[in-house]
Each structure stands twice: as C-alpha cells, then as structure tokens.
C-alpha positions in Angstrom: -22.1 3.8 -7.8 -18.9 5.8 -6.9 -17.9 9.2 -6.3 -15.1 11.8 -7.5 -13.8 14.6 -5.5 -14.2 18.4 -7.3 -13.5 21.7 -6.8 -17.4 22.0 -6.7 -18.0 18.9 -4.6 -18.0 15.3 -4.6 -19.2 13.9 -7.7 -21.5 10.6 -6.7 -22.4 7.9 -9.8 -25.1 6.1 -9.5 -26.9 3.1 -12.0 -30.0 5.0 -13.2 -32.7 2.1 -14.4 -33.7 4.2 -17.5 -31.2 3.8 -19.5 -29.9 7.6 -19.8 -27.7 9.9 -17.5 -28.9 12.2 -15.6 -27.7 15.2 -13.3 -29.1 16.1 -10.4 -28.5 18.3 -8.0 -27.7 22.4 -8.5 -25.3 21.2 -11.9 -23.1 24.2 -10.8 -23.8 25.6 -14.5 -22.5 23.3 -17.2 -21.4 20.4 -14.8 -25.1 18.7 -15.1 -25.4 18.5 -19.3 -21.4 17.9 -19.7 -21.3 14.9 -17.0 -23.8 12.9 -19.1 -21.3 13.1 -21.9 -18.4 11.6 -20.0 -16.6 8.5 -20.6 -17.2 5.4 -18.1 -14.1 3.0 -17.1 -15.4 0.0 -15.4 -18.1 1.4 -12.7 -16.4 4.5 -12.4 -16.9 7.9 -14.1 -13.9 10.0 -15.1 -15.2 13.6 -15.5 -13.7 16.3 -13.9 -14.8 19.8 -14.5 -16.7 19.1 -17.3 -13.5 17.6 -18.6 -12.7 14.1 -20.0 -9.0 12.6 -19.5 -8.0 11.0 -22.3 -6.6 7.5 -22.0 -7.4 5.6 -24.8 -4.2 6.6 -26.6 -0.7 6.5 -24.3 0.6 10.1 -24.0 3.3 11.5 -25.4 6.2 12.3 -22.8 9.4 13.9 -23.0 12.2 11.4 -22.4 14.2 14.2 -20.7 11.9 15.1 -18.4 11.1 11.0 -17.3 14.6 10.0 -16.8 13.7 8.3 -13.6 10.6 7.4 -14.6 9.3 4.2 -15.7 10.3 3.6 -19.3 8.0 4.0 -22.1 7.7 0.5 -23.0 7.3 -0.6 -19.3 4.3 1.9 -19.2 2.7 -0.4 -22.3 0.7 -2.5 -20.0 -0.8 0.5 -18.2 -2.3 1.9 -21.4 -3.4 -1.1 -23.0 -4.9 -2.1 -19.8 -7.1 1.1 -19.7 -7.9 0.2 -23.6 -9.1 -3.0 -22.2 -11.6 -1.3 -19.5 -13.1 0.8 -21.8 -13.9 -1.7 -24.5 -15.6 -4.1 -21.5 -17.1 -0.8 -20.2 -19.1 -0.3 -23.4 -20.7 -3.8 -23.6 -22.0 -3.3 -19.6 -25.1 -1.3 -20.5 -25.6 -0.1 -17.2 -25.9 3.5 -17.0 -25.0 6.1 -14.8 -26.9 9.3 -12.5 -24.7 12.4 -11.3 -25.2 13.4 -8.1 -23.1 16.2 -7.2 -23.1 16.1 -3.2 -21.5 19.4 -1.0 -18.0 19.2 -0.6 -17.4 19.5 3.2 -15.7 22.6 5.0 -12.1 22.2 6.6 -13.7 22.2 9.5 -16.0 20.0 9.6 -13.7 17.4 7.8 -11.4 18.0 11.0 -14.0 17.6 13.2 -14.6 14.0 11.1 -10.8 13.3 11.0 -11.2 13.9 15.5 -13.8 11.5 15.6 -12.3 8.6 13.3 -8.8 9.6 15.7 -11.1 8.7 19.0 -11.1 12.6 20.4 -14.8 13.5 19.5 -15.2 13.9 23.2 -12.7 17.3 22.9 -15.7 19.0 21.4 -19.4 19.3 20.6 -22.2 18.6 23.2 -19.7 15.8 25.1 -16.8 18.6 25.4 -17.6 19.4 29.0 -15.0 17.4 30.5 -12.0 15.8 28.0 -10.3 13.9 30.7 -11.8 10.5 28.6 -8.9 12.0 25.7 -5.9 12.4 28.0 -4.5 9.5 28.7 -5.0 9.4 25.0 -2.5 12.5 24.8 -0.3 11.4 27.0 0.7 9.1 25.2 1.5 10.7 21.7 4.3 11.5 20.4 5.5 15.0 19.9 4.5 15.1 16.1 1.4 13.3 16.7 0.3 15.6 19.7 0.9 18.5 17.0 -1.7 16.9 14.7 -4.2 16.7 17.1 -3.5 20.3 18.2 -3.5 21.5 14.9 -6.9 19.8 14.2 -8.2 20.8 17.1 -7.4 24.1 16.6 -9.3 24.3 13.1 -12.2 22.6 14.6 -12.4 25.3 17.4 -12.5 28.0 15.0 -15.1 27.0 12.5 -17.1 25.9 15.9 -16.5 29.7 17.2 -17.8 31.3 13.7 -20.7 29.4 13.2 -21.7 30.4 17.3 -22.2 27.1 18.7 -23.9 26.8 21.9 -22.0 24.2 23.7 -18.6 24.4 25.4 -15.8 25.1 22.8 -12.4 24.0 24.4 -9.4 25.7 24.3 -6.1 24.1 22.9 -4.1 25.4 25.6 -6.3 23.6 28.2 -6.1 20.3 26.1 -2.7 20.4 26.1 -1.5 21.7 29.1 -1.6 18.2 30.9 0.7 17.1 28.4 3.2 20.1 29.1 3.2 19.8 32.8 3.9 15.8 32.9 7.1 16.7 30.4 7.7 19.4 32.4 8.3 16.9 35.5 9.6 14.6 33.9 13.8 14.3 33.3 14.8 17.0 30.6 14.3 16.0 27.0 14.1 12.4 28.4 11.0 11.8 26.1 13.5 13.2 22.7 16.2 11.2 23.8 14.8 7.9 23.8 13.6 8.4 20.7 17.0 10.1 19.4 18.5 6.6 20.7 15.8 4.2 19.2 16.5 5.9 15.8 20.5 6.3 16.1 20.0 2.5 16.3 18.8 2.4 12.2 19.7 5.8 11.6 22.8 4.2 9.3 21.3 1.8 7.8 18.2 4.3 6.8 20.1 6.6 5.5 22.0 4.4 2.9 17.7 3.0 2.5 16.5 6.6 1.2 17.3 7.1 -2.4 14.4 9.0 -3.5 11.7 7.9 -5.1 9.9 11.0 -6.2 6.8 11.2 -8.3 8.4 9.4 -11.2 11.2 7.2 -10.0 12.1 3.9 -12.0 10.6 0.6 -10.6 14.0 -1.2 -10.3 14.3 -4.4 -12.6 13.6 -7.7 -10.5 17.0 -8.9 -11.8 18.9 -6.1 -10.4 19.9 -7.5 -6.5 18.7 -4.7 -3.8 20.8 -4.4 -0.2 18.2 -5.1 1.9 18.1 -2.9 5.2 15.4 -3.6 8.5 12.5 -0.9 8.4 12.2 0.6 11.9 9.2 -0.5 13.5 10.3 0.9 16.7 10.0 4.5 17.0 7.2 6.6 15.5 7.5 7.1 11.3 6.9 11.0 11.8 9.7 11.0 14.4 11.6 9.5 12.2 11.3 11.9 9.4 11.2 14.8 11.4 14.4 13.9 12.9 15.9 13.2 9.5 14.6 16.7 7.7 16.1 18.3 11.4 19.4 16.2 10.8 20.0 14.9 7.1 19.2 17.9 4.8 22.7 18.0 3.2 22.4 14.1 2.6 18.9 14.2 2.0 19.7 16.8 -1.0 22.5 14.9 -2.1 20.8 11.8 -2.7 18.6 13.1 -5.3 18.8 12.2 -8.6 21.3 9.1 -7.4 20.3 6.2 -9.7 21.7 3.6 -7.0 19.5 0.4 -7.1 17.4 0.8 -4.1 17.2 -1.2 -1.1 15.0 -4.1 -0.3 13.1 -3.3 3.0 12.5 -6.2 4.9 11.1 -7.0 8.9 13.6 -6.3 11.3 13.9 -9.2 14.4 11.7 -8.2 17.3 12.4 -10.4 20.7 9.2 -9.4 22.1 7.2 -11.1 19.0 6.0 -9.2 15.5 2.2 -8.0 16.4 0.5 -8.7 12.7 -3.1 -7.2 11.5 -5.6 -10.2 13.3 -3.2 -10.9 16.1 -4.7 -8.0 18.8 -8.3 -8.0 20.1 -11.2 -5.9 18.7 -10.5 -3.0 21.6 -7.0 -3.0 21.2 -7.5 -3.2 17.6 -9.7 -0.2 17.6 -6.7 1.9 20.0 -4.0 0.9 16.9 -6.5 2.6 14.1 -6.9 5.7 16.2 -3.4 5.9 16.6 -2.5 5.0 13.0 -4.8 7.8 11.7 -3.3 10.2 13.4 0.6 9.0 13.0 -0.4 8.9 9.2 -1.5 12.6 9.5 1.4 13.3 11.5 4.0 11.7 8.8 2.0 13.6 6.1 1.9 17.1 8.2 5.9 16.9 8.8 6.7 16.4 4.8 4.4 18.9 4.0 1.3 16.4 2.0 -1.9 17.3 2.3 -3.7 14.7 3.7 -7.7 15.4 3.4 -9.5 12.2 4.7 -13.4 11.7 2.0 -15.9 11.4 4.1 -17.7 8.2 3.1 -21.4 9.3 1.3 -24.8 7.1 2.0 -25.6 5.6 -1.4 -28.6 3.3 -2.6 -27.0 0.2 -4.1 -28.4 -3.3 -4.7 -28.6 -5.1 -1.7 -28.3 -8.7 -3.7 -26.2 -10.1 -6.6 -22.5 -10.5 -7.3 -21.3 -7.7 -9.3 -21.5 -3.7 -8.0 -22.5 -4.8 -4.4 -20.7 -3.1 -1.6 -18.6 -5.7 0.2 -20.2 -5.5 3.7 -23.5 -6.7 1.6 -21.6 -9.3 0.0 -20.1 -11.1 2.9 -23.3 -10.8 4.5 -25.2 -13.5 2.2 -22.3 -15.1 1.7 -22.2 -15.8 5.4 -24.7 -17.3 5.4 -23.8 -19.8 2.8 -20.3 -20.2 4.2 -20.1 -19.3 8.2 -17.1 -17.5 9.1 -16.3 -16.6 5.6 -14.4 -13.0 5.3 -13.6 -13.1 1.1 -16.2 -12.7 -0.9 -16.9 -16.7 -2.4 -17.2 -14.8 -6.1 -13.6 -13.7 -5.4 -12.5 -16.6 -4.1 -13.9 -18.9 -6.8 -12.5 -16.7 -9.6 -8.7 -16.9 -8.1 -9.5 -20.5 -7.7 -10.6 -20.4 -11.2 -7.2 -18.8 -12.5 -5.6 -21.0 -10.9 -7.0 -24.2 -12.0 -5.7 -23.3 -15.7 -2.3 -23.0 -14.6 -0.6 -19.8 -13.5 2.4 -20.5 -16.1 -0.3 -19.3 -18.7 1.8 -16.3 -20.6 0.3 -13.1 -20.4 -2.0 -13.9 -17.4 -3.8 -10.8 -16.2 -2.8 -8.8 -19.4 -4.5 -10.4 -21.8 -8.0 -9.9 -21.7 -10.8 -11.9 -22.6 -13.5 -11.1 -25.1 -15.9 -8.0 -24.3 -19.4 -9.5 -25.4 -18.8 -13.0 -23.8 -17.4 -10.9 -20.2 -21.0 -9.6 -20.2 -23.2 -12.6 -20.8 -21.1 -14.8 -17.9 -21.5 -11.9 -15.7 -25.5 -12.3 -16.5 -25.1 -16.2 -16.1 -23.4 -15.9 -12.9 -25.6 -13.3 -11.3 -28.6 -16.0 -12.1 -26.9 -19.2 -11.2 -24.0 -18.8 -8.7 -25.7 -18.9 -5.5 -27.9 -22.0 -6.8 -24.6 -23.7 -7.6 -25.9 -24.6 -11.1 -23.1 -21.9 -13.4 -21.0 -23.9 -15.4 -17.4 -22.6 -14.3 -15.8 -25.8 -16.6 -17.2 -23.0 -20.0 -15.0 -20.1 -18.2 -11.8 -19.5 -20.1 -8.7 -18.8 -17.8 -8.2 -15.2 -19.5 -12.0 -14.6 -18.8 -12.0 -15.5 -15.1 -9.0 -13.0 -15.0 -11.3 -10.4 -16.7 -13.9 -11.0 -14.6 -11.5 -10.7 -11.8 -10.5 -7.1 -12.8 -14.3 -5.7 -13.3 -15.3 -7.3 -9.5 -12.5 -4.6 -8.2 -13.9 -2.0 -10.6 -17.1 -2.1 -10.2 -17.4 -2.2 -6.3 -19.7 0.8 -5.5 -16.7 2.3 -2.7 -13.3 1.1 -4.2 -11.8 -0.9 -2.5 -9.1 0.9 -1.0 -12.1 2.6 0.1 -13.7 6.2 -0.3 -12.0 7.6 3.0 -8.3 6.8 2.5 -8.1 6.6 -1.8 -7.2 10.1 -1.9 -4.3 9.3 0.5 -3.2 6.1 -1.1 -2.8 8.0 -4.2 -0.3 10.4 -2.6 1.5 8.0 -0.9 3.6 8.3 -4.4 4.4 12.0 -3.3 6.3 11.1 -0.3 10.4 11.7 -0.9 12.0 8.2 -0.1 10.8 4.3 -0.4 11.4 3.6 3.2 8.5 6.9 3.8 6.2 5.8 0.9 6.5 1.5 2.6 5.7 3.4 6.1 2.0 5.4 4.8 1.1 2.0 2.8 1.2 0.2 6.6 -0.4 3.0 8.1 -3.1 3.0 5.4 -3.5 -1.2 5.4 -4.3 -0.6 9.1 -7.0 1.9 8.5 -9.0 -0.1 6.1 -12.3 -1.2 7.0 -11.7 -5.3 7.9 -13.6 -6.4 4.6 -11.4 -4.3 2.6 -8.3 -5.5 4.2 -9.1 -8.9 3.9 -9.8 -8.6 0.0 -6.7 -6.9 -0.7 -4.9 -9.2 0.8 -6.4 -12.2 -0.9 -5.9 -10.4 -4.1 -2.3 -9.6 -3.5 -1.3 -12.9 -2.3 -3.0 -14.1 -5.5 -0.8 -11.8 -7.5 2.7 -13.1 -5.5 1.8 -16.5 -6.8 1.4 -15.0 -10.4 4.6 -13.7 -10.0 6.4 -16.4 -8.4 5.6 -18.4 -12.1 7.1 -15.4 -14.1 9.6 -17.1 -15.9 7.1 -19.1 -18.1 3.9 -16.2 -18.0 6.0 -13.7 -18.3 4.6 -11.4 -15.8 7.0 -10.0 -13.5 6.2 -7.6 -10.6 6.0 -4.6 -12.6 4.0 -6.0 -15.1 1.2 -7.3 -12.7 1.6 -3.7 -11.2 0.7 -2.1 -14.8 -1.8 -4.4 -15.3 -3.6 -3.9 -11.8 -2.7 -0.2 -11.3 -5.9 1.2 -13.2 -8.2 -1.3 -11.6 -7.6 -0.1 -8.1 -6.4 3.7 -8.6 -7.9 4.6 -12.2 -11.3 5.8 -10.9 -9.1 9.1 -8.5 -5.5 9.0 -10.5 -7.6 10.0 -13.7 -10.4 11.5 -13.0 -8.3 14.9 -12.7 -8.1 17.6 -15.0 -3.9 17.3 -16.1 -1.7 18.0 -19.0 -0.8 14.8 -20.6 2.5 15.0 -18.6 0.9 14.8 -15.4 -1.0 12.2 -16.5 2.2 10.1 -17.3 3.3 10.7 -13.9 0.3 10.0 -12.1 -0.2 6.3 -13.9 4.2 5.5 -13.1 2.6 6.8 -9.6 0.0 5.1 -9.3 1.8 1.6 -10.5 4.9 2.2 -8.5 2.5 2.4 -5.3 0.5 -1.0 -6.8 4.3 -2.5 -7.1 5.6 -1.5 -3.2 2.1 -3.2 -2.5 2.4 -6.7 -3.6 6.4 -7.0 -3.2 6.0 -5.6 0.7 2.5 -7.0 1.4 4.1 -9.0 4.6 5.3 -5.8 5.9 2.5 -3.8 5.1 0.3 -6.6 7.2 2.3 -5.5 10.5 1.6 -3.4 13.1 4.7 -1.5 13.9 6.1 -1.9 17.7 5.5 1.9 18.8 2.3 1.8 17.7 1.6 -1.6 20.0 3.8 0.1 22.7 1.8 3.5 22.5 -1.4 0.8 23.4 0.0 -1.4 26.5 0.6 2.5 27.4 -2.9 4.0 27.0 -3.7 0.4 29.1 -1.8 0.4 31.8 -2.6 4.4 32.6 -6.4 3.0 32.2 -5.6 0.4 34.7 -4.2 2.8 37.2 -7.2 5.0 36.9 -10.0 2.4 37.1 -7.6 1.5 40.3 -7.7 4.4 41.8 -11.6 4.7 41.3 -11.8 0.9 43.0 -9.7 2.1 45.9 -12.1 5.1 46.3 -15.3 2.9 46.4 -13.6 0.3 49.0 -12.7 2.7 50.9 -16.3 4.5 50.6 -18.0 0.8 51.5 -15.6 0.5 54.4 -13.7 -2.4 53.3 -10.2 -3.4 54.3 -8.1 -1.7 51.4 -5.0 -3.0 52.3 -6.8 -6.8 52.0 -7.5 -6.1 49.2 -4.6 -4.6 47.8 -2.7 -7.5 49.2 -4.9 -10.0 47.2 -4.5 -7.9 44.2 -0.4 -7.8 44.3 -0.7 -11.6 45.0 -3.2 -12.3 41.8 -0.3 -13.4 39.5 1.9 -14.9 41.6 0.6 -17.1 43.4 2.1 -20.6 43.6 4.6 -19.7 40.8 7.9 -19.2 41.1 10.4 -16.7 40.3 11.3 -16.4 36.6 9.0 -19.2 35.8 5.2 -18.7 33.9 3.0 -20.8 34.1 0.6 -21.7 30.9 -3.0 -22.8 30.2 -4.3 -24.8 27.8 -7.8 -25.4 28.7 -8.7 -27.3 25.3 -5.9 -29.5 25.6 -5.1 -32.9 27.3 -2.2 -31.1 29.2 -4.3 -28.0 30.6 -1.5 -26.3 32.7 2.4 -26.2 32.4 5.1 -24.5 34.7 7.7 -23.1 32.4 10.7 -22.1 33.2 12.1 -19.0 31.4 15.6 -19.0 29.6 17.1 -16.8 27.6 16.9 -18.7 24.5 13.0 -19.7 24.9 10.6 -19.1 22.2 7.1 -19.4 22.0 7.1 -22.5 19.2 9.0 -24.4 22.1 5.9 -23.9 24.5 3.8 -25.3 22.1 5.7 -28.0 21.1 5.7 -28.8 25.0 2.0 -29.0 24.9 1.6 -30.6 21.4 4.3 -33.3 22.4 2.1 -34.9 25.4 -1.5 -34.6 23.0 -3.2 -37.9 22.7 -5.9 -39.4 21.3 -8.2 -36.7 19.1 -6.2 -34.1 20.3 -2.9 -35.7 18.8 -4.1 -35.0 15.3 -3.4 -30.8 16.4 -0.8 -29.5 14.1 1.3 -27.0 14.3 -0.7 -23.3 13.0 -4.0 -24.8 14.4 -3.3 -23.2 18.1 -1.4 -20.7 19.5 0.1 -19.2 22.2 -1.7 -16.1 23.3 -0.8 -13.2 26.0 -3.4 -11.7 27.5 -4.2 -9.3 30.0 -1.8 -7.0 31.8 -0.7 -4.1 29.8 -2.5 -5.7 26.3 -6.0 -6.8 25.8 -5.0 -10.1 24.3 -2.6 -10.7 21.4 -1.4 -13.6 19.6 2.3 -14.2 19.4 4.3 -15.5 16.7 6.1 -18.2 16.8 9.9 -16.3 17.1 8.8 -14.5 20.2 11.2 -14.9 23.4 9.4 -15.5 26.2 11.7 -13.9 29.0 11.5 -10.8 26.9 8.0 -10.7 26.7 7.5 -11.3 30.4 9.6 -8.5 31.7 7.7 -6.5 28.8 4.3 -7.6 30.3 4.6 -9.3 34.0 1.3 -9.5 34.5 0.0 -11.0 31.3 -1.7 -14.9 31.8 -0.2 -16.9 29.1 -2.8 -19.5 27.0 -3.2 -21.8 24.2 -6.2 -22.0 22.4 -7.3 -21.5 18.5 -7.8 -18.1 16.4 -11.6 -17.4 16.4 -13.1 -17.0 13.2 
C-alpha cells in the first residue's frame, strides 16, 4: 500500500484481494476509471493526473541542455534498472485499490509541521499559557525563530477563519520574550558569534560551493576532490543566509564552474562528535524538534518549498515478510531475536549477497529472473520464520533482487511518507555543502526503524563498492541502480516533459550517490544543534530551581542549607581540575582523574580496562564506554577522540561513567 501526492489529493494504493483495481472515493471525474489503467513499479503506483510517465524507454535529452548533467551512458543503469522493476512487477499478481484521501489545507499542515516541531502548546485548547515553548524560543536562532513565526502566523489565520473557540495567540506575544532578552542583551552579540563561528570556515566553504544544481555531473571516483571540514558548528540556515547576505557576486560566479568538487569530510571537535544513538531518548526527542525546524529554516532562506505529507492510517498485513510496514516487522522479529533493530529478512539477504562474493561483476545491476523472484518470495513467506527455506537454492543475483523489491514494496517507503517529498528536493538546493547539510537534517528526522534500515543498507552498498575494481560497480553505478528503488515511487509519479524527467532521475541518483559516499557524516548530529539542547537544559534546570526554592521556602525549610548542599553536590571530595569516574560494572568501580590538556576519553578507558581481571578482563575495547551524563545533557556517549578538559569546562557538572550501550 502507498500513496502519491496530487493536485486533487493524496493518492493511497492499497492490495485489493479480488484481483481487479478499484477507485474509491469521489474519483474527482476521470481520476477513478483512468487509475485502474496505470502502470505499477514494484508496490508503488505511478499515476498522476490520470497520466502515466513513461519509463520503459530512456528519454531522449538534448546534450546542450545536460552539459552538467550526468552523461547519457552513466544514466544507462537508471533506465535499465526501471526495465527491471516493471518486468518483476508484472509477475507479483497482487493488485492494487485507489483511494484518493483529502489533500490537507496550508494550515492545518502547519499546525502538523508545529506539533512534530514540539510547539503544539502555542495553539488549540493547550494555548492558554505558552510559557512550556519559550525556553524553546529562546534558544533558536534568528532563521529558525522566523520559521516558527511564519508557521505560527499561518496557523493563526486559518484558526481565525474557521472561528475557533479556544484562545488564538498572537505572534507578537510569542515572540516578544525573545525580543526583549536580545534587547538586554550586548548589541548584535547573538549575530556576532555566529558571524565569528562562520568567518572560521567561511574560506574554506566558499572554495566547497561549486554548484550542484538540478543536473550537475557526479564527479568520476578517479578524479581526486580537495577535501574541506563541513561546519557543524553554527546553524546551516545561518550559514546560508549569511552567504546569500555576503557572497552573491561569488555565489554567481561560481556557476557553471566545472571544478572537481570538494570532498566534505568531519571536521575535529575537542568536545567529542555527538552521532545518531549516542544522546538519550529526551534529548533525542529535543534534537528532532530542532532539526525539523532548522531544515525548514534552511529550506525557507533558499527559497524551497518544504511541505512535510502527513502520514495516512492504512490497513496492511500485520504478518509475513514482504509489503509489511517495518514497525510490524521488527515486532515479530523481536521476538525471535531480542534487541533486534534490522529486519532478520534484510539482514539475511545482505548476508546472502555476501556469501557469493561481493567481487561478483554486475552485482546489484544484474537482475535475477522474474518468474523464479516470485515463487522464492512465496517460499520464503511460508518457510522463513520456521527456519526450514533453503537459502543454499538462492542465486547471488536473486538475493540482490529480492533485496531491491523488500525496499519497494514497503507499504510507507522507507525514507518514509513525511519527509520523501523533502528528500527529493534536497537535489534543488544550490551547492553540495547545502544539499550534505538537508540529507543530515533529514537522517535525524527519520522514524528510528527507518534510520536503522538505511543505514544497514548503505553500509551494505560501501562494501559493494569498496570491491569495485573486480564487480565493476562504482559509486555512481550503485547510485543508478538504487536511485528508483528508494525515490521512483515520488520522482516519477509526476506529470513532466521527458526533460524533466531526465533531470529528476540524475536528481534523484546524485542525492542516492551524496548518501552512501557521506553516510558517516550524515549519521552526526551537528554541534549547534547539541549546543541549542544543553541550552534548552540548563534554562529548564534554572526554572525547575526556582520552583524548588519557592516550595522550600513555602515548607519553611532552611534555603540557604540547602542551597549550600546543592553547590557542594559535585564537588565533594574532588579536587580542582580533577574528575572523578565510575564504573560500577567494573572491577575498578571509581577512579580520580586528573585532567590535562592532551587527555582523551580512549585513555580513561584504557585506565579502567588496564586493571580488569578475571571475567571482566575479557572486555574489549567498543564493548564499554565512557558516558557524560547529567548537567547541561541528559546523558551522551562520547567518542573515543573527545578531550576531557574540554568537555568539563563545557559541562562542569556532568558525572562521568562507564558502562555498555543498551540495546
């Protein structure tokens, strides 16, 4: 089951167990009879309008027009891939019901895009009081407070015409807390620091961002790239709002420059890189508020429309292997495997692949054969979960296959029904650096079961890379080949000129190719993002103070006992400039450390792991970790290259412990 987005509404596909399509729903005139007729790719169905894209032929482009684009011939793949999905489409006998749901006003996708941002409480029957939200707002950034306004501001209005009862807020009041903390604050202290984070990469970004428009080349693998740090630093939308306020004249001049283009890689971070898995689930749930709306923000100041699908309620099987939604999947797989978070039908098909040898030429590309893709798919659906399926009879080429069709025919893709839409127009922002910056923002925002697939499946596709030289598949190729598989069922289910279809398939692969090479990137969470949290926390801390200092007070306890005991909490017994660490699962369960400049966390564990005996000597490195916790963060897990002395004067109050990653 899936879904298109229409000028008439959200197209929703559904298996219909009698063998025909049907339309239901109003139609909107000819749309009920023509959908029946369209074609089906995989499990989802590419009408639009009443109009079926053509794909089974390569179209025709004009060379002049593509001179940055991906060449013809590196465009092959992409077209014989979508070849491939139709002819294994046609032997899947599954059919398909229309069901054309309402498309959603502005408004109340805004009001959707305020709740998925954490603000639902600055309207509707909660609105009475918003001071929940502004400590929130305070501590946005300029770009991504005018987001939130400008959402807010459509919200109010749609609220205001369709004469709702409850308390509609004004802007002005939201925002005026905001204005008056600036206000008192030093002038333009707030643009300054960020002027002076970004003169820091401003050089080295400017050389990174060649443009990479709509139809820009996927550079060679043999051509060398000058690699350049990504700013993690200061906010992505502040960053290109500064550069469209500053750079226009270099900005203009760069386009059409066919300069290889830079290799973005992690800059060095002495307070520790924060990766996806490494925070805890509150602090987790902060970073995707604030990554929804710095993604809006980014998309807002280079003028992209950015309309978030609102995720529709659909009957699917709640059982099987193939066209299950992954939630459902991992569930009974959970409880063959505890803990598991891939689906064990993935995992066994990658393992599969593998097993034949990933120097196999043509690996991915080549397809295995239609008629015998259907009858495994029956086999396995019967015999997997008994452990019985004979995987020794599955041909390499046919576990790839199979591969491909468990992507396409998840009922919600798997870059999932909210945020397809704006992984497809990640290709319409100006420069690489801008396009690498959306992907991380958009990795974040994935439900954890998605994210944990994709990156299984791209980590899969790095090793089929890394053996390129003897299979023949480099990073672009892989990219072709997987493109349609992830993308086809929104990057062709539009109603285009052949051109435009071109250009949205180069698109479309150029985004698949930025994420498999920058998957390690794309798996961070940037450093102003993490900042913007130990922010929201420490402002949280000072108000839950306040409110304990209020009750003492109110019970006739001696406040300044206890504000004594609370100043004393974390030093007790330790010494200037030294921490001290716990290791409660450990032989050694405590450990005064002094700080230096030069140590990192991989030295405090080696100091643990150096005095293990016994059972607890067989611990090896990337079993345990050192984790901070409390203070300004909820708890976070550091990496290895973290300075300790940094961190500390980051976080002073943090306790400092060694234990394992939960499941």
């Amino acid at each position: 089951m899936s879904w298109l987005s229409s000028s008439q509404g959200v197209v929703l596909t559904a298996y219909h167990p009698s063998g025909k399509d049907q339309a239901v729903g109003d139609s909107h005139a000819k749309g009920g009879e023509e959908a029946t007729s369209s074609r089906r790719y995989g499990q989802y169905t590419m009408n639009q309008e009443s109009t079926t894209t053509r794909v089974m032929e390569k179209p025709p482009f004009d060379r002049s027009i593509s001179q940055d684009s991906l060449d013809e011939l590196s465009m092959e793949d992409y077209w014989i891939e979508l070849e491939n999905i139709k002819k294994s489409s046609e032997n899947r006998q599954e059919d398909q019901e229309v069901v054309v749901v309402k498309e959603p006003d502005e408004g109340e996708l805004e009001e959707e895009w305020l709740k998925e941002a954490g603000l639902s409480n600055l309207f509707g029957e909660s609105a009475g009081d918003p001071q929940e939200s502004m400590v929130f707002l305070s501590t946005l950034t300029r770009t991504q407070a005018a987001a939130v306004q400008k959402r807010v501001e459509t919200v109010s209005q749609t609220l205001r015409k369709k004469n709702k009862q409850y308390q509609i807020p004004d802007v002005r009041d939201i925002f005026a807390q905001q204005r008056e903390s600036k206000e008192t604050a030093p002038d333009d202290t707030e643009s300054q620091s960020l002027r002076t984070n970004e003169n820091k990469y401003q050089g080295r970004d400017e050389q990174a961002s060649n443009l990479v428009g709509e139809e820009k080349l996927i550079p060679p693998e043999e051509t060398p790239a000058p690699e350049t740090d990504i700013n993690l630093e200061v906010s992505f939308a502040e960053q290109a709002l500064n550069q469209k306020e500053g750079s226009k004249e270099k900005i203009q001049k760069s386009k059409g420059d066919d300069a290889t283009l830079p290799s973005f890689r992690l800059p060095k971070d002495k307070t520790g890189t924060t990766r996806i898995g490494d925070l805890a689930p509150q602090d987790m749930k902060k970073v995707c508020h604030l990554a929804l709306i710095e993604l809006t923000a980014l998309y807002d100041v280079l003028g992209i429309e950015l309309k978030q699908q609102k995720a529709v309620k659909i009957k699917t099987r709640d059982s099987g292997l193939f066209c299950i939604p992954l939630t459902v999947l991992l569930e009974q797989d959970q409880r063959k495997v505890l803990g598991t978070r891939i689906p064990l039908i993935f995992q066994k098909l990658i393992s599969r692949i593998e097993e034949g040898g990933l120097e196999t030429e043509g690996l991915l590309r080549i397809p295995g054969a239609a008629i015998r893709i259907k009858n495994l798919c029956q086999e396995l659906e019967a015999k997997f979960y008994e452990g019985t399926f004979n995987w020794e009879s599955v041909k390499q080429h046919d576990a790839a296959s199979l591969l491909k069709l468990f992507i396409r025919e998840l009922p919600q893709p798997l870059l999932s029904v909210e945020y397809l839409k704006a992984f497809q127009a990640v290709q319409n922002l100006p420069t690489k650096k801008q396009q690498l910056q959306a992907l991380n923002l958009l990795v974040i925002l994935l439900p954890d079961a998605n994210r944990d697939t994709l990156k299984a499946l791209l980590e899969f596709l790095q090793r089929v890379i890394d053996n390129k030289e003897k299979n023949k598949m480099t990073v672009m190729n892989v990219a072709m080949v997987m493109a349609p598989n992830l993308f086809m069922c929104h990057a062709l289910g539009l109603k285009s000129s052949e051109q435009r279809e071109f250009v949205m398939a180069a698109g479309t692969a150029n985004t698949m190719h930025l994420l498999i090479k920058y998957q390690k990137l794309l798996w961070t969470i940037p450093k102003f993002i993490v900042n913007q949290v130990r922010k929201q926390n420490t402002e949280n801390h000072k108000k839950d103070k306040r409110a304990m200092k209020k009750l003492l007070k109110k019970m006739a306890y001696d406040r300044d006992k206890y504000e004594k005991q609370d100043k004393s909490t974390n030093d007790a017994d330790v010494p200037q400039g030294v921490i001290r660490v716990q290791a409660p699962h450990l032989s050694k369960v405590s450990m005064a450390i002094q700080l230096t400049e030069e140590l990192k966390a991989s030295d405090v564990l080696a100091r643990f792991l150096s005095q293990e005996s016994g059972v607890a000597q067989t611990l090896k490195k990337g079993e345990v970790f050192l984790y901070e916790i409390g203070g300004n963060i909820g708890e976070r897990c550091l990496d290895d290259d973290t300075y300790m002395k940094d961190l500390y004067q980051l976080n002073p109050n943090a306790e400092w412990v060694i234990k394992s990653k939960p499941l």
